[in-house]
C-alpha positions as CSV (number, residue, x, y, z in Angstrom):
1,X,-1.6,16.9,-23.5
2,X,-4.6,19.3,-23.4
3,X,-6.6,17.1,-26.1
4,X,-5.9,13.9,-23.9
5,X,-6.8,15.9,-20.6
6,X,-10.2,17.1,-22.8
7,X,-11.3,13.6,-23.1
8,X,-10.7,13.0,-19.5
9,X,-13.1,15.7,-18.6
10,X,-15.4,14.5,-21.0
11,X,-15.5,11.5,-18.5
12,X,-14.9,13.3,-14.7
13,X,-18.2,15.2,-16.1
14,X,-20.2,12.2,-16.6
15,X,-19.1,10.9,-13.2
16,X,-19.7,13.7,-11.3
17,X,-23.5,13.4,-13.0
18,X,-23.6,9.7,-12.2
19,X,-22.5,10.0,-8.7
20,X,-25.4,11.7,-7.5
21,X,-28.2,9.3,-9.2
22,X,-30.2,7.7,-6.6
23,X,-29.9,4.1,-8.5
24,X,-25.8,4.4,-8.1
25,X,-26.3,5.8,-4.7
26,X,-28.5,2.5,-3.6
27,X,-26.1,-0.2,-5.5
28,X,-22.9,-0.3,-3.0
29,X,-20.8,-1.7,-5.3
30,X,-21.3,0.0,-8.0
31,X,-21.0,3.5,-5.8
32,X,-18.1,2.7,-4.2
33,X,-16.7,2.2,-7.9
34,X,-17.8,5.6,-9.4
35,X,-17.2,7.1,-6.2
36,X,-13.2,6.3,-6.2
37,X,-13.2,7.5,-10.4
38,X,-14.6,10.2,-9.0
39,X,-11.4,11.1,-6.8
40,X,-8.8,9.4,-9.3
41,X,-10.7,11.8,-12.1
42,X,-10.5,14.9,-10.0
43,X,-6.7,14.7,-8.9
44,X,-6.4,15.0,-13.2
45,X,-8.8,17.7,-13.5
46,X,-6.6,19.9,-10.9
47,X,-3.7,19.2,-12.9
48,X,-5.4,20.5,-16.2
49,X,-6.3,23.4,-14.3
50,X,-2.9,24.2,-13.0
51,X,-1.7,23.3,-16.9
52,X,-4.1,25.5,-18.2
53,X,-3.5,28.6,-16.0
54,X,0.8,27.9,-16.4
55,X,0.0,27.7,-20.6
56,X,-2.0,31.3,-20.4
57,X,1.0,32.8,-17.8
58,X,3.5,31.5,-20.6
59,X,1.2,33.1,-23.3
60,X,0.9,36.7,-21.6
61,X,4.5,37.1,-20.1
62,X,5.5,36.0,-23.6
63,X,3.1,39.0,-25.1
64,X,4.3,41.3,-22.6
65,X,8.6,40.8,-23.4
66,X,7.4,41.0,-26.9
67,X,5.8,44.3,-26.5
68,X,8.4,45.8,-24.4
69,X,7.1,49.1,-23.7
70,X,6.7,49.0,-19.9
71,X,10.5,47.6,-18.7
72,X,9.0,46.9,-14.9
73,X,6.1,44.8,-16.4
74,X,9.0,43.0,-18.7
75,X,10.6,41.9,-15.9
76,X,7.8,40.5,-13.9
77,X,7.2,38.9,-17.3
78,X,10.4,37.2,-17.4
79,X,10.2,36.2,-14.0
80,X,7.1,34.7,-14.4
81,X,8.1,33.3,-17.6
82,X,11.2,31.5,-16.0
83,X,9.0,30.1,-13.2
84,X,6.3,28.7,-15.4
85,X,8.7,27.5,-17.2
86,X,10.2,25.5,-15.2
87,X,7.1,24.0,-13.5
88,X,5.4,23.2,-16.8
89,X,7.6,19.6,-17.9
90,X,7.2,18.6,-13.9
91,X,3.7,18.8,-14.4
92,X,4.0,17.1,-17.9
93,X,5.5,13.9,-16.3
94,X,2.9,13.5,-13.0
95,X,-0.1,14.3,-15.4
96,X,1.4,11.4,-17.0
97,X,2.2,8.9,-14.4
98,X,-1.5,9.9,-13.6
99,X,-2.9,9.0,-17.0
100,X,-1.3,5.6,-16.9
101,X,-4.6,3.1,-15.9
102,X,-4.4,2.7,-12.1
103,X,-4.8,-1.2,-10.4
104,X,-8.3,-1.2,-9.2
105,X,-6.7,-3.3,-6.1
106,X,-4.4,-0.1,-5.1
107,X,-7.5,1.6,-3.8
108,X,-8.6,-0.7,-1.1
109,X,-7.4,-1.2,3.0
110,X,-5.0,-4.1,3.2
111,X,-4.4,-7.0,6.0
112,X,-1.0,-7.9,6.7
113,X,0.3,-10.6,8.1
114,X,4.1,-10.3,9.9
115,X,5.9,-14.3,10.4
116,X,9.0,-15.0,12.4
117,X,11.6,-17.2,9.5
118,X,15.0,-18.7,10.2
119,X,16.4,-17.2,13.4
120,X,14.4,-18.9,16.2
121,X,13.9,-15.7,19.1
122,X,15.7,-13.3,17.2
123,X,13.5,-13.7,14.0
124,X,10.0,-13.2,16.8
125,X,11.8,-10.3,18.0
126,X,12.4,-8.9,14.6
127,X,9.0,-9.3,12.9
128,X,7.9,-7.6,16.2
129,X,10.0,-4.6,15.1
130,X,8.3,-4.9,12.1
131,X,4.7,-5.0,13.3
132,X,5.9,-1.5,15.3
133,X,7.6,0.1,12.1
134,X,4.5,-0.6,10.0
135,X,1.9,0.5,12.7
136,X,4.0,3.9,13.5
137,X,4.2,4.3,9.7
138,X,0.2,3.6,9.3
139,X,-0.2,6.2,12.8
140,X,1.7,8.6,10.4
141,X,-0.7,8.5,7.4
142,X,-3.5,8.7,9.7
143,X,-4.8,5.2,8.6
144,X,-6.3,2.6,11.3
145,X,-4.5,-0.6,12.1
146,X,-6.7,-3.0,14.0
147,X,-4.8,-6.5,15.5
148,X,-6.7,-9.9,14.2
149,X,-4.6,-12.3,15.6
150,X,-1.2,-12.8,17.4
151,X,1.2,-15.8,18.1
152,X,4.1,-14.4,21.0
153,X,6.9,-14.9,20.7
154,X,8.8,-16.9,23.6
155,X,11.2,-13.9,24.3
156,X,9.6,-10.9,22.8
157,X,7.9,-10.1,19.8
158,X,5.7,-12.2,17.4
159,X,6.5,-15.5,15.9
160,X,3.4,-13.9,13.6
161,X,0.7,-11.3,13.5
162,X,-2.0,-10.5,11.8
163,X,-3.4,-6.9,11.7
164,X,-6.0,-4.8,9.4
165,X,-5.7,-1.1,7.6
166,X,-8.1,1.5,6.7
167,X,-7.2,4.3,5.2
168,X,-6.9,5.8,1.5
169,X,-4.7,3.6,-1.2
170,X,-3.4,1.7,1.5
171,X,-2.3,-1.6,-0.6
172,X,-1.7,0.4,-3.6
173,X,1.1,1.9,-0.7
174,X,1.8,-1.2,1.1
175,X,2.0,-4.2,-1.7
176,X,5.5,-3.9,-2.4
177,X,6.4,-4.5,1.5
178,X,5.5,-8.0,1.0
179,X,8.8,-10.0,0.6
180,X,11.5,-11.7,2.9
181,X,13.2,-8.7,5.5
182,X,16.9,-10.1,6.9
183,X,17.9,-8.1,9.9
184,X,21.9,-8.8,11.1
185,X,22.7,-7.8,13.7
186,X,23.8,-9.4,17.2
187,X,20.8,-10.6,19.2
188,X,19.9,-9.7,22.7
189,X,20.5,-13.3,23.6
190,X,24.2,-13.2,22.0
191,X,26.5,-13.7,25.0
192,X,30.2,-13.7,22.6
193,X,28.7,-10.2,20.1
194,X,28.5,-12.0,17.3
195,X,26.4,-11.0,14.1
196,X,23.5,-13.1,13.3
197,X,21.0,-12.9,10.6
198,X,17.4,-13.3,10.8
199,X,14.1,-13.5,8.8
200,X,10.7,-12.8,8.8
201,X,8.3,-12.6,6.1
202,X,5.7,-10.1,5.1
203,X,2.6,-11.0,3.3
204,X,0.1,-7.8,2.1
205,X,-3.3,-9.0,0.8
206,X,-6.4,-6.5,-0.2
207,X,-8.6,-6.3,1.7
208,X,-11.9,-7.9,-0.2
209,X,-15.3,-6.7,0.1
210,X,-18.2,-9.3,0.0
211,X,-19.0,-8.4,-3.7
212,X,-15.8,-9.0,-4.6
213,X,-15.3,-12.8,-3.4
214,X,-18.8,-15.0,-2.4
215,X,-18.0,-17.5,0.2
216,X,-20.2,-20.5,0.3
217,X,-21.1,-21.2,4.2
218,X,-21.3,-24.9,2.8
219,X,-17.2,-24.6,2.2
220,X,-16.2,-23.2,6.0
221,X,-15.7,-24.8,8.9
222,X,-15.8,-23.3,12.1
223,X,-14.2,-23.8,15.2
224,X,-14.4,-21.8,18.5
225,X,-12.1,-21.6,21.2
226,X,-10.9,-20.2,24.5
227,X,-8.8,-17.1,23.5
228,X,-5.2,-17.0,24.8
229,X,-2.9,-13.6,25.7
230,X,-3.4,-10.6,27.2
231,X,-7.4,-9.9,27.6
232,X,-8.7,-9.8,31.4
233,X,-10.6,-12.4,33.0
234,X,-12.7,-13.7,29.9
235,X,-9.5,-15.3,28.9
236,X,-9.4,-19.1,28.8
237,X,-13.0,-18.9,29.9
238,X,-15.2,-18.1,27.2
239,X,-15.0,-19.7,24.0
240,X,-14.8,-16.1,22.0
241,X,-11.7,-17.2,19.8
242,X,-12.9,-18.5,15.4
243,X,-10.9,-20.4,14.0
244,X,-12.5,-20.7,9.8
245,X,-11.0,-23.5,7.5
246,X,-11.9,-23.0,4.2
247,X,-12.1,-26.3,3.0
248,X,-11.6,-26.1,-0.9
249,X,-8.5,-24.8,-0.8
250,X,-7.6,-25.3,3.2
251,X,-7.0,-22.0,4.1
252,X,-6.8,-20.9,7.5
253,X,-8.7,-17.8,8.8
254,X,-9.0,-17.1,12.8
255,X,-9.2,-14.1,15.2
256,X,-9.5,-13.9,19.1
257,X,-8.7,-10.5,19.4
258,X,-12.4,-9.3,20.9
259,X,-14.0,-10.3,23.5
260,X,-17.4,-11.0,21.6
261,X,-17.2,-13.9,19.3
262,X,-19.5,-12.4,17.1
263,X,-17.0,-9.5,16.4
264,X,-14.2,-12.3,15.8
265,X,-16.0,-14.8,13.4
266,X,-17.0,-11.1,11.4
267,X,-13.1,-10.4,11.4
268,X,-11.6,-14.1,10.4
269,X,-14.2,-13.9,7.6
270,X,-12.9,-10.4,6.4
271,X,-9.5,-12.2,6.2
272,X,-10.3,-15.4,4.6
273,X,-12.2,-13.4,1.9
274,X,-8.9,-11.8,1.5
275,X,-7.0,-14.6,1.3
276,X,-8.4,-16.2,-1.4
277,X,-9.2,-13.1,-3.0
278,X,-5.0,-12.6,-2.7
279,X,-4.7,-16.0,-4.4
280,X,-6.3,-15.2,-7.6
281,X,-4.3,-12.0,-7.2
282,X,-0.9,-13.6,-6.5
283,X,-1.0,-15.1,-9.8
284,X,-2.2,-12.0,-12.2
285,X,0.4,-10.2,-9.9
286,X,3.2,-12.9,-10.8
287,X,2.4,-13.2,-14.4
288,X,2.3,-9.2,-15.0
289,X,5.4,-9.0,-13.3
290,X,6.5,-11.7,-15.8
291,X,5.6,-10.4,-18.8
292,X,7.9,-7.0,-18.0
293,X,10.7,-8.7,-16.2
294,X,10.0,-6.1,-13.2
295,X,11.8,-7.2,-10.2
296,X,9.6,-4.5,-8.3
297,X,6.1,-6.9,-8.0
298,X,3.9,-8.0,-5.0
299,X,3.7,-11.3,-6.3
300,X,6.5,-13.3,-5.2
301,X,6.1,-14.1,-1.5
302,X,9.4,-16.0,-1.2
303,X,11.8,-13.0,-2.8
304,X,14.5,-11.8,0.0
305,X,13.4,-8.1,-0.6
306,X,15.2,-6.1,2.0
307,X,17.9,-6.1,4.7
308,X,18.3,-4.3,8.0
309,X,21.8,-3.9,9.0
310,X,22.3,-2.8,12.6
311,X,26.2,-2.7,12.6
312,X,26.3,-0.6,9.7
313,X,23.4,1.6,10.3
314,X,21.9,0.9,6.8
315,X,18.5,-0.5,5.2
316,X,19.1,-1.6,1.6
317,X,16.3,-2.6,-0.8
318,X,17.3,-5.3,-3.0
319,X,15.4,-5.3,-5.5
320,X,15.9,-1.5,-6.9
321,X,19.6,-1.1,-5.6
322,X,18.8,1.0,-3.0
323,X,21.0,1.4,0.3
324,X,19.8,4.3,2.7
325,X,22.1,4.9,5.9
326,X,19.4,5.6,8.3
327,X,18.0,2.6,10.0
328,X,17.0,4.3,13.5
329,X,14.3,6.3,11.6
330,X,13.2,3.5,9.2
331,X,13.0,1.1,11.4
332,X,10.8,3.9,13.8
333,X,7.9,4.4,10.9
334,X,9.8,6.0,8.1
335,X,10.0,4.5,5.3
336,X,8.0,6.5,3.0
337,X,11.0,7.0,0.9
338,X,11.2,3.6,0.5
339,X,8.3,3.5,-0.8
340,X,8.4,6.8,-3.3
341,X,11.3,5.0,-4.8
342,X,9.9,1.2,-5.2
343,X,6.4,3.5,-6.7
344,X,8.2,5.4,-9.0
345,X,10.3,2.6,-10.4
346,X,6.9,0.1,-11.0
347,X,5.0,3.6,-12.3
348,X,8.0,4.6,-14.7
349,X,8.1,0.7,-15.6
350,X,4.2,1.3,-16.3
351,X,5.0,4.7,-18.3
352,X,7.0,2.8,-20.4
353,X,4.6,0.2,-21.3
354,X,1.9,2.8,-22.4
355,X,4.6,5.5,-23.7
356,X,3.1,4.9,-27.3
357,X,0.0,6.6,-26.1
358,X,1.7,9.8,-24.8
């Protein structure tokens, strides 16, 4: 492990030279790059120094039983040795899930887009719970979730919403969220108490950077118009609202969400250029997951991925078996360990796929 870690550092030490070269600095792309190898690199390099320092405890406490002249120094030793011991193959296997080559995608902020499916007011209702369990989950990382553009829905909630995230890794975090979520459970509307299921899907594209997809003006039209919703008196006045069709492929991009148009046609562009970055995406995405038979993938957009049971109390994950009896808190922001479980099956699913390097 040492020998693979000392090539490693061969590289972190070339980084940490190039990072700081006024060409690299002045070429954003190429910065932005070096800059996140730079962070992936030195999340590895603190591991080979904890493996390091937990091989030389081993070494010593191991000298020091062996000598066994001083019996309160041999059991420290011991001690030690037991607790080094112990930690040494747990940091064997996440030096290795962090050896395995990371998606450059992972890295970036993420828009996501929440749709009411089958269900009618129910479903608009449900993907609003959605839009709140994702934004209290994002409040909770400390990542920034800014609204792009909203449908309502005739009795509450969204029939579909569109929102960005910045933070760190946040689609590497949030890609395998996108899927179809069922919720049963009787509606608000139900007069009898009868159980109903719903739907609403969840789509999670990167967020693209202009060097990563080049838009030709020639290809977009744009269309402004009055913006509609909560807003003050500008609403239905001012024509602030984009609407972009990109026609090649006849996308869709819009946002009405500021007041200055300027600010919207900059946000609807951000989107589309995720969009069709997410379309080249899709079908890498789909053809990877392919090629393993992984059922844990970011590619199908039409796979029923998850259901919310209200009567029961549970939140099951369909795709990795896994049932969780604690829908109040999941369906409040936590679902990180849903997510520790779906990354750890699609990591050990990578693991296995580069094990004849290890």
């Amino acid at each position: 492990m040492l020998e693979k870690l000392q090539i490693v550092k061969q590289r972190f030490d070339e980084i940490s030279d190039l990072i700081i070269q006024p060409d690299i600095i002045t070429d954003q792309k190429r910065y932005v790059q070096i800059n996140k190898e730079y962070k992936d690199l030195k999340k590895l390099m603190d591991k080979r120094e904890e493996y390091i320092t937990l091989s030389n405890n081993i070494k010593e406490a191991q000298e020091i039983i062996s000598d066994g002249s001083d019996e309160e120094m041999v059991e420290m030793a011991k001690m030690e040795l037991e607790e080094a011991s112990s930690r040494l193959p747990r940091l064997d296997e996440e030096i290795k899930f962090l050896l395995v080559p990371k998606d450059p995608e992972d890295a970036k902020n993420a828009v996501m887009e929440i749709r009411a499916g089958t269900g009618g007011d129910e479903a608009s209702i449900f993907a609003g719970d959605l839009f709140r369990m994702y934004t209290k989950y994002c409040e909770s990382k400390g990542w920034k979730t800014s609204v792009v553009d909203f449908s309502e829905g005739t009795n509450g909630g969204f029939k579909e919403i569109q929102f960005e995230i910045e933070g760190e890794d946040v689609y590497g975090t949030l890609k395998f969220e996108a899927g179809v979520h069922r919720v049963q459970r009787v509606p608000q509307t139900e007069t009898q108490g009868r159980v109903h299921t719903s739907a609403a899907t969840v789509m999670v594209f990167p967020e693209a950077e202009e060097f990563d997809i080049q838009i030709d003006p020639k290809d977009v039209r744009i269309d402004y118009f009055c913006s509609s919703g909560p807003g003050g008196q500008s609403v239905n006045t001012t024509y602030s609202a984009v609407r972009l069709t990109h026609v090649p492929t006849g996308l869709v991009a819009q946002c009405q969400d500021q007041k200055s148009q300027h600010k919207n046609k900059e946000k609807a562009f951000k989107v589309l250029r995720s969009r069709l970055y997410d379309l080249e995406l899709a079908k890498k995405q789909a053809e990877d997951a392919a090629k393993r038979g992984s059922m844990v993938t970011s590619g199908d957009r039409s796979a029923k991925i998850r259901t919310y049971n209200y009567s029961q109390g549970r939140v099951t994950d369909h795709r990795i078996n896994l049932t969780l009896y604690d829908l109040n808190n999941i369906i409040n922001g936590d679902i990180q360990k849903i997510i520790d479980e779906l990354q750890m099956v699609y990591n050990t699913e990578k693991l296995k796929e580069a094990g004849e390097s290890f």
